[in-house]
N, C-alpha and C positions, 0 to 999 in steps of 0.2 A: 504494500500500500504506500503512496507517494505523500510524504509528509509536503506540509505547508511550509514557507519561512513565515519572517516576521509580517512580509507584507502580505503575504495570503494568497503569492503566485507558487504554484506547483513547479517545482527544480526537480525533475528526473534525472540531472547529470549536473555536476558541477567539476567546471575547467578554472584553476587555478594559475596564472604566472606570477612567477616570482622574479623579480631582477635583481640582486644582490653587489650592490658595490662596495669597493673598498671603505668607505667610508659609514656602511652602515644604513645606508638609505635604501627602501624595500619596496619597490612598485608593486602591487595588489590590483591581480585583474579578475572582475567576479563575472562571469555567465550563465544566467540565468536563463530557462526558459520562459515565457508569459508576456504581458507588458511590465514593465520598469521606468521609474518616472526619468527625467532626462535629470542626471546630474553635471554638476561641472565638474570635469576630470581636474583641475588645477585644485580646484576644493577637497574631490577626494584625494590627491596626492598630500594634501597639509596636512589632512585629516591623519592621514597613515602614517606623516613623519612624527606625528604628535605621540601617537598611539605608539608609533616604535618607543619612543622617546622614554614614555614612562615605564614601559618595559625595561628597557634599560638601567633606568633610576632603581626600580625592583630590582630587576635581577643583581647589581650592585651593593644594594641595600641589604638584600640575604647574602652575599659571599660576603661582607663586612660581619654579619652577624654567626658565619659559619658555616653557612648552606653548602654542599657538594654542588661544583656546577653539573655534576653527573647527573645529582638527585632532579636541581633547577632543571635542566633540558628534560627530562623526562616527566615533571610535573606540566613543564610549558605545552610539551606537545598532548597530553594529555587533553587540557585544556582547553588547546585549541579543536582537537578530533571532537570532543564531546562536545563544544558549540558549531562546529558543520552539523555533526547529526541531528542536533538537536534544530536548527535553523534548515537544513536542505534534507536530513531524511539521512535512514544509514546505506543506502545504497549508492546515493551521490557523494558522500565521504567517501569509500570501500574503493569507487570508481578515484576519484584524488587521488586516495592513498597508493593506488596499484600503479600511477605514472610518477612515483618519488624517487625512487631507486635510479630510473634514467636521470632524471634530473638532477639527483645528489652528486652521479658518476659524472654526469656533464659538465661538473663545478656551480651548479647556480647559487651554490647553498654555501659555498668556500667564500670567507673575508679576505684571509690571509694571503693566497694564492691567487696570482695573476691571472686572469680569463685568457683561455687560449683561442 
């Protein structure tokens, strides 16, 4: 059964890019099926640098207080899996999660190392 999101269009699939630069800056690309209100892309890019932002601040915030960043990445991504499903449905996540491997192997997800 096809779960709703927040706005009450039916997401059968959801395609994720990700652009990772050296510097930390993460472009967020959401596709949705249904209609979608018209956003301004420069607004959702602020939006996203904000949102990294305070992640940041966190995740900082527990490695000052002791946190494993082993434990932190694996709570992160938790997090984030169980708000796709909970927002597009587990079969539109399951779909995401099955094209990450290419894209880890591809470097999108590398800060440190140069893009080839």
């Amino acid at each position: 059964m096809a779960r709703r999101n927040s706005r009450g269009n039916v997401a059968p699939h959801l395609g994720l890019a990700f652009s990772a630069e050296h510097h930390g800056n993460i472009d967020v690309v959401m596709n949705t099926t249904g209609p979608t209100p018209a956003r301004d892309p420069a607004a959702d890019r602020e939006q996203k640098r904000v949102a990294l932002g305070y992640l940041q601040e966190a995740w900082a915030e527990a490695r000052l207080d002791g946190i494993d960043s082993d434990c932190l990445a694996q709570a992160c991504l938790f997090a984030a899996l169980a708000e796709f499903v909970t927002t597009y449905g587990e079969e539109a996540a399951a779909t995401f999660a099955e094209g990450l491997s290419t894209r880890i192997r591809n470097g999108e997800f590398s800060l440190d190392q140069p893009r080839q």
